[in-house]
Backbone bond lengths (Angstrom), bond angles and torsions (degrees), N, CA, C in turn:
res aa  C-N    CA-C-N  psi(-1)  N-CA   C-N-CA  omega(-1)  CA-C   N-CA-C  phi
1 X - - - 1.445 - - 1.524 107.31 -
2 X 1.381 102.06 151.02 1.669 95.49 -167.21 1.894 113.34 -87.76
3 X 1.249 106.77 -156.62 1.438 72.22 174.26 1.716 118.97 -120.69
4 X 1.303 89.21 22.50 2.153 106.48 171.19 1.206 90.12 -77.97
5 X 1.133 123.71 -53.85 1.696 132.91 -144.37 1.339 97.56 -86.63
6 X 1.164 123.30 -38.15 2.003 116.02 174.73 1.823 81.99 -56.25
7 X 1.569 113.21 -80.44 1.423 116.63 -150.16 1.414 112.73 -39.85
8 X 1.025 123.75 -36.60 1.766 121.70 178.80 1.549 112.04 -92.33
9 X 1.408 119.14 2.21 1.388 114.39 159.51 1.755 115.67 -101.01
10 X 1.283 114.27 -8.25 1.320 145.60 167.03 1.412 94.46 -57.06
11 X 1.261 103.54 -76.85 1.906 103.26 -158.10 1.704 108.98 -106.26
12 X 1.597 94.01 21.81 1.525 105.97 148.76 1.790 109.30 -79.14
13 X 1.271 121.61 -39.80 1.410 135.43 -174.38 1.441 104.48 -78.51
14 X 1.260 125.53 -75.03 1.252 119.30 150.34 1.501 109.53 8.44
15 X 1.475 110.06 -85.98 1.504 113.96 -161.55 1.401 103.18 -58.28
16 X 1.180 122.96 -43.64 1.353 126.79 -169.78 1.595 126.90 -53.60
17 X 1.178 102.24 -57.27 1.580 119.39 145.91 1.247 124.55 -63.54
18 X 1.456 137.87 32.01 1.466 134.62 -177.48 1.199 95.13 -108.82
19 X 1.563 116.66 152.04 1.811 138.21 161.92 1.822 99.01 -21.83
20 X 0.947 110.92 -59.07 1.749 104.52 -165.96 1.519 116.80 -73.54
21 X 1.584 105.57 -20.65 1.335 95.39 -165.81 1.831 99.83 -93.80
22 X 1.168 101.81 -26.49 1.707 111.43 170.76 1.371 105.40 -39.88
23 X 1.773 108.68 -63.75 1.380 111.66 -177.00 1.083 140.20 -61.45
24 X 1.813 109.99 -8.57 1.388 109.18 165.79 1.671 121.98 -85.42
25 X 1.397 115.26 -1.92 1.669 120.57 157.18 1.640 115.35 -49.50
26 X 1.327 110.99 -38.35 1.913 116.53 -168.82 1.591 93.01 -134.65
27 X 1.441 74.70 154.35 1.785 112.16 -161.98 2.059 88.05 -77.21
28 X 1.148 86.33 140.49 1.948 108.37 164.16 1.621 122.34 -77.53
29 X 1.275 106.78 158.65 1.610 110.60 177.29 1.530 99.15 -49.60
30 X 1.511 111.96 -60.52 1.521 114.87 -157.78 1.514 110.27 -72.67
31 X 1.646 106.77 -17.73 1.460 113.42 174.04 1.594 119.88 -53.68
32 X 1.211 92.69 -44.00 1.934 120.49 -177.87 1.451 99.92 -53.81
33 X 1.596 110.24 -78.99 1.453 122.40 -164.60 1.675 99.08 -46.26
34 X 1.628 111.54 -47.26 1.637 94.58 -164.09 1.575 115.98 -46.61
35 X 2.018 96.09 -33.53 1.562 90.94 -158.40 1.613 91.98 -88.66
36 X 1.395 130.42 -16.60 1.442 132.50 177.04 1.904 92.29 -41.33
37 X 1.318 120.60 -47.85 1.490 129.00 -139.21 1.530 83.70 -89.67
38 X 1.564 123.31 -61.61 1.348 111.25 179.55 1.888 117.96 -53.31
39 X 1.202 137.75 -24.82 1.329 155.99 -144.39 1.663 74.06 -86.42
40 X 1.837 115.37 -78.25 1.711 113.43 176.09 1.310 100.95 -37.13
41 X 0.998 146.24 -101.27 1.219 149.73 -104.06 1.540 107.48 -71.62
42 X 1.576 107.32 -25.59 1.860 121.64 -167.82 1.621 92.11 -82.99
43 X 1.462 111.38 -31.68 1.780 119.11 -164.04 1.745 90.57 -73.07
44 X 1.308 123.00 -58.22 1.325 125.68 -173.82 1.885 116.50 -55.29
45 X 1.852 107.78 -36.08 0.972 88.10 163.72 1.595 147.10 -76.95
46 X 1.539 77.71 -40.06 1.831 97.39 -176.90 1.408 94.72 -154.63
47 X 1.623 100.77 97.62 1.654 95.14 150.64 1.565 152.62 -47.61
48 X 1.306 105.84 -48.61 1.298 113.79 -170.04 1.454 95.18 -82.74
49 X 1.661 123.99 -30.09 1.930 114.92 162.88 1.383 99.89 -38.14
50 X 1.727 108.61 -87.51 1.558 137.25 166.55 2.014 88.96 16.22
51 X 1.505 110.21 -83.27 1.341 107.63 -128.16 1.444 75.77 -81.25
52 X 1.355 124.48 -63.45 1.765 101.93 177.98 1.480 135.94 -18.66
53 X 1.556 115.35 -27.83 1.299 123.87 -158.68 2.148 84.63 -107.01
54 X 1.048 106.34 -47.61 1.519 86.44 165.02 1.606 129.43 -74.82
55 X 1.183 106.58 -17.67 1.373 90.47 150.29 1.040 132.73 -100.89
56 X 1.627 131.75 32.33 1.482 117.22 158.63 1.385 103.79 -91.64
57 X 1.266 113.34 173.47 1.647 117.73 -160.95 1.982 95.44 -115.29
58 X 1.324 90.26 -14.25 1.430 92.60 -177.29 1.316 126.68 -74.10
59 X 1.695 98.62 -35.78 1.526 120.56 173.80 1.005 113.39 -60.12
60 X 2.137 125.21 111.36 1.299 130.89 -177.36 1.200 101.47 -76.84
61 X 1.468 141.37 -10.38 1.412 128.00 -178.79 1.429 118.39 -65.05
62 X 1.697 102.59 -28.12 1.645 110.21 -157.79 1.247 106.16 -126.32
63 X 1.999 123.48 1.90 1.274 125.99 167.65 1.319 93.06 -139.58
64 X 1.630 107.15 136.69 1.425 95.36 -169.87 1.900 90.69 -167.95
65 X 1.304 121.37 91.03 1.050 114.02 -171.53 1.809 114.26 85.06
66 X 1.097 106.43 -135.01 1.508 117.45 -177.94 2.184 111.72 -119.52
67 X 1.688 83.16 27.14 1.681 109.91 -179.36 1.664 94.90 -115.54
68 X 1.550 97.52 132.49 1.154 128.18 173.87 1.450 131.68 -154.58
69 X 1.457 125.17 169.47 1.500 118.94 169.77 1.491 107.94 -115.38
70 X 1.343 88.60 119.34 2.086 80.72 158.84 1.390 97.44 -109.63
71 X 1.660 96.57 169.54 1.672 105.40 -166.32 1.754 80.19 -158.56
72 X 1.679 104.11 145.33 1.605 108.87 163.41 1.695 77.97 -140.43
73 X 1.695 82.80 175.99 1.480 110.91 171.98 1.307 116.57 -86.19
74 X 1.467 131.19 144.04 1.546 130.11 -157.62 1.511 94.92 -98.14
75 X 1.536 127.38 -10.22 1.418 136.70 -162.82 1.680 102.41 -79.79
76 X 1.451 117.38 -37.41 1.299 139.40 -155.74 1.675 126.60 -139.31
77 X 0.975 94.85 -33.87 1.820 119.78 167.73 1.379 100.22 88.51
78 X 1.124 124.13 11.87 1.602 139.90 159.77 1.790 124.06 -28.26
79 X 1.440 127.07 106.47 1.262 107.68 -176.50 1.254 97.81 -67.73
80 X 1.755 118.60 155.34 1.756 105.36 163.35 1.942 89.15 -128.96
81 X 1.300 94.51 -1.33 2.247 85.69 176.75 1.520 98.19 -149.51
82 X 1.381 97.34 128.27 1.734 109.00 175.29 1.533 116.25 -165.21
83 X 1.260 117.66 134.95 1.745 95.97 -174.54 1.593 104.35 -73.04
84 X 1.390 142.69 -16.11 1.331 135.68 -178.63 1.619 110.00 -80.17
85 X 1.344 132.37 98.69 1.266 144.09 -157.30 1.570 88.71 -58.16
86 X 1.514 120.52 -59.79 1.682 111.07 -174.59 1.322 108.02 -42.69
87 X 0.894 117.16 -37.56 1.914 92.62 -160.02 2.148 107.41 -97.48
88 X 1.552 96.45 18.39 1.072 101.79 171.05 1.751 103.01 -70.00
89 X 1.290 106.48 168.73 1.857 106.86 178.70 1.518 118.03 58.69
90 X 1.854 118.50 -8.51 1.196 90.82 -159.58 2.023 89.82 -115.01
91 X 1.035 106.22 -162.72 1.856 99.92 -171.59 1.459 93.72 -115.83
92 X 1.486 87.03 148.49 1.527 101.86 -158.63 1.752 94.14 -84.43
93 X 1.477 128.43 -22.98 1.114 124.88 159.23 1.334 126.53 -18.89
94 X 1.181 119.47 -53.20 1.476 136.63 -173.04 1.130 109.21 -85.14
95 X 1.216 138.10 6.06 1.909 119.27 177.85 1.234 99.76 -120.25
96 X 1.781 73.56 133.99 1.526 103.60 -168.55 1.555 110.59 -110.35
97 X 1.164 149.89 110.99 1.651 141.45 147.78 1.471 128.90 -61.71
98 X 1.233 116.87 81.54 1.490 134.28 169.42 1.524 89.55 73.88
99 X 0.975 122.88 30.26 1.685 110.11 152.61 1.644 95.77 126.26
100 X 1.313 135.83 -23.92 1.227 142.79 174.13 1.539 110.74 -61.68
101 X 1.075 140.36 118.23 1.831 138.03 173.75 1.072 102.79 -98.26
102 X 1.584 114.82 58.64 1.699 135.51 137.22 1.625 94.53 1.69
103 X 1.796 112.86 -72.32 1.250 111.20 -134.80 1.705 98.54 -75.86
104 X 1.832 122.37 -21.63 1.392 113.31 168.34 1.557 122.19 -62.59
105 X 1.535 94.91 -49.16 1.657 94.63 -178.02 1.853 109.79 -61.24
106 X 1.180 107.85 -3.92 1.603 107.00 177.18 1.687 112.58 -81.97
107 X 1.224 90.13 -41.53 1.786 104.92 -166.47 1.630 83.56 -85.85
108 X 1.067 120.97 -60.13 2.075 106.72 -169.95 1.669 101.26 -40.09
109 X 1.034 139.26 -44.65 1.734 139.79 -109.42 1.677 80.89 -141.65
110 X 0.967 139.88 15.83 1.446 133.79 145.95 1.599 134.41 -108.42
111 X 1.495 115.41 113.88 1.604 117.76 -154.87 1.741 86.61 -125.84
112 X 1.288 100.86 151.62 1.333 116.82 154.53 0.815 149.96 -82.61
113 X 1.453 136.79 117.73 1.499 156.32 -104.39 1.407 130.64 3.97
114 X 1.692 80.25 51.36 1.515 109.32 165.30 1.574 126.37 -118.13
115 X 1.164 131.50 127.88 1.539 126.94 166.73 1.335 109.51 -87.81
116 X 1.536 110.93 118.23 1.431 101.78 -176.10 1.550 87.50 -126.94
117 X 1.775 123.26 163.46 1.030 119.86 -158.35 1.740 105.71 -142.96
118 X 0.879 106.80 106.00 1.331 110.41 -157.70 1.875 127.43 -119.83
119 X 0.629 149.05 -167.75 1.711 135.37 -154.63 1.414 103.23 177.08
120 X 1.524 91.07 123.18 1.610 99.35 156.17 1.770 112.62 -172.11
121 X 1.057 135.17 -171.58 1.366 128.98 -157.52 1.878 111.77 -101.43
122 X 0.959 137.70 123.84 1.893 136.77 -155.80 1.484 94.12 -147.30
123 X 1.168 135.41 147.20 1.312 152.14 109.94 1.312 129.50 16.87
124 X 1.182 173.49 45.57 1.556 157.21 -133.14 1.670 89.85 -68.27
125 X 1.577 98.55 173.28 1.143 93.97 179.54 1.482 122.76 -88.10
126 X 1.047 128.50 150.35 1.261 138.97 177.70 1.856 119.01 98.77
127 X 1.361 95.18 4.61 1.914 121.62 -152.75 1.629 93.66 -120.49
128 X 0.945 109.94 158.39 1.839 122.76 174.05 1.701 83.91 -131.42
129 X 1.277 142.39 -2.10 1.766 100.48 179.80 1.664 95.32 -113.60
130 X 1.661 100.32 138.99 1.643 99.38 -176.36 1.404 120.69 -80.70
131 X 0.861 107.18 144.02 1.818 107.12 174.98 1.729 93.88 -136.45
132 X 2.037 92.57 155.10 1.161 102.02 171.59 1.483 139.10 -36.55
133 X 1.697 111.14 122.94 1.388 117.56 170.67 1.385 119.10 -118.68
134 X 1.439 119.18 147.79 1.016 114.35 149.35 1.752 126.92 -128.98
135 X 1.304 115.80 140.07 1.551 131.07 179.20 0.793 131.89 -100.02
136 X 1.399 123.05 134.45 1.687 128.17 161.07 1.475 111.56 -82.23
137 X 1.218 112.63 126.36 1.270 118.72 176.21 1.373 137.12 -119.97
138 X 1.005 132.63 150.80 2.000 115.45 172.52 1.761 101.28 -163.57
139 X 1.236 99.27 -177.21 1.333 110.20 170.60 2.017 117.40 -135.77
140 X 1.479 87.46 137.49 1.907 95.71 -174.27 1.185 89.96 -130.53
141 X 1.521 98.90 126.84 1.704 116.49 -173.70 1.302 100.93 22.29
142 X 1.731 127.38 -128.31 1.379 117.61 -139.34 1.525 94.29 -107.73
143 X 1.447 118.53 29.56 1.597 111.16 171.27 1.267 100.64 -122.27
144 X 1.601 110.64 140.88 1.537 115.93 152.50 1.486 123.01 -82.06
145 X 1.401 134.22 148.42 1.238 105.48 159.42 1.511 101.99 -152.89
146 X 1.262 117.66 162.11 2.090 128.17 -166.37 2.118 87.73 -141.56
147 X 1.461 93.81 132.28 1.482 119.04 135.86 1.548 97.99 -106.29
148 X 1.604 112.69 143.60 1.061 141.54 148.39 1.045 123.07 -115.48
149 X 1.935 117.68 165.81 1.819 105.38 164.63 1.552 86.32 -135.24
150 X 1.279 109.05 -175.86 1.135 113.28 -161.73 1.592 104.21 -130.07
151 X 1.215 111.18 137.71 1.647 109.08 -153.23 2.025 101.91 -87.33
């Protein structure tokens, strides 16, 4: 290889591996809230659309990186939208991270027509080890639902 062609495949890598380009792999604080704000707005129009459209995996509005919505029912603590298929059906009451009940302090700490913003340690997707999150959260009629990103 000559030696133009090393140098511009050099600081082709360079770029690749730089602070900005890392950060476009995971979703941003403000990334979250936008879709936190779209997540309300689909719940207020049409729920049962709403949770269909968060659970397709296809939909870039509502999967988008390592940004998502979960949503349970406030009746039961029931997830009904999450990109991790297991913890679909089951109540968000019960999940625990290494001893933390994430999933109580989630369900206590969500009020309606409230943004409350809350933190604790989850999985990314496709990953079993948790690292710091933080969520936007609220409640619409009998669903809760949080975008988070993960710091």
């Amino acid at each position: 290889m000559n030696r133009r062609k090393l140098k511009y495949a050099l600081a082709a890598v360079v770029m690749l591996l730089s602070p900005a380009s890392m950060a476009q792999q995971f979703g941003t604080a403000a990334e979250a809230r936008a879709m936190f704000d779209r997540v309300v707005a689909a719940l207020k129009a049409n729920e049962t659309a709403a949770l269909a459209a968060f659970n397709d995996k296809s939909n870039k509005d509502y999967h988008d990186r390592d940004l998502y919505p979960f949503c349970w029912r406030m009746s039961d603590g029931i997830y009904v939208a999450h990109v991790n298929p297991v913890l679909m059906g089951t109540d968000i009451r019960n999940v625990k991270i290494n001893g933390d009940p994430v999933g109580q302090r989630i369900y206590d700490a969500v009020k309606e027509g409230t943004v409350t913003v809350i933190d604790f340690n989850f999985p990314r997707p496709g990953t079993n080890e948790p690292v710091p999150k933080e969520s936007y959260i609220t409640r619409v009629g009998n669903v809760g639902c949080g975008v988070g990103y993960y710091k």
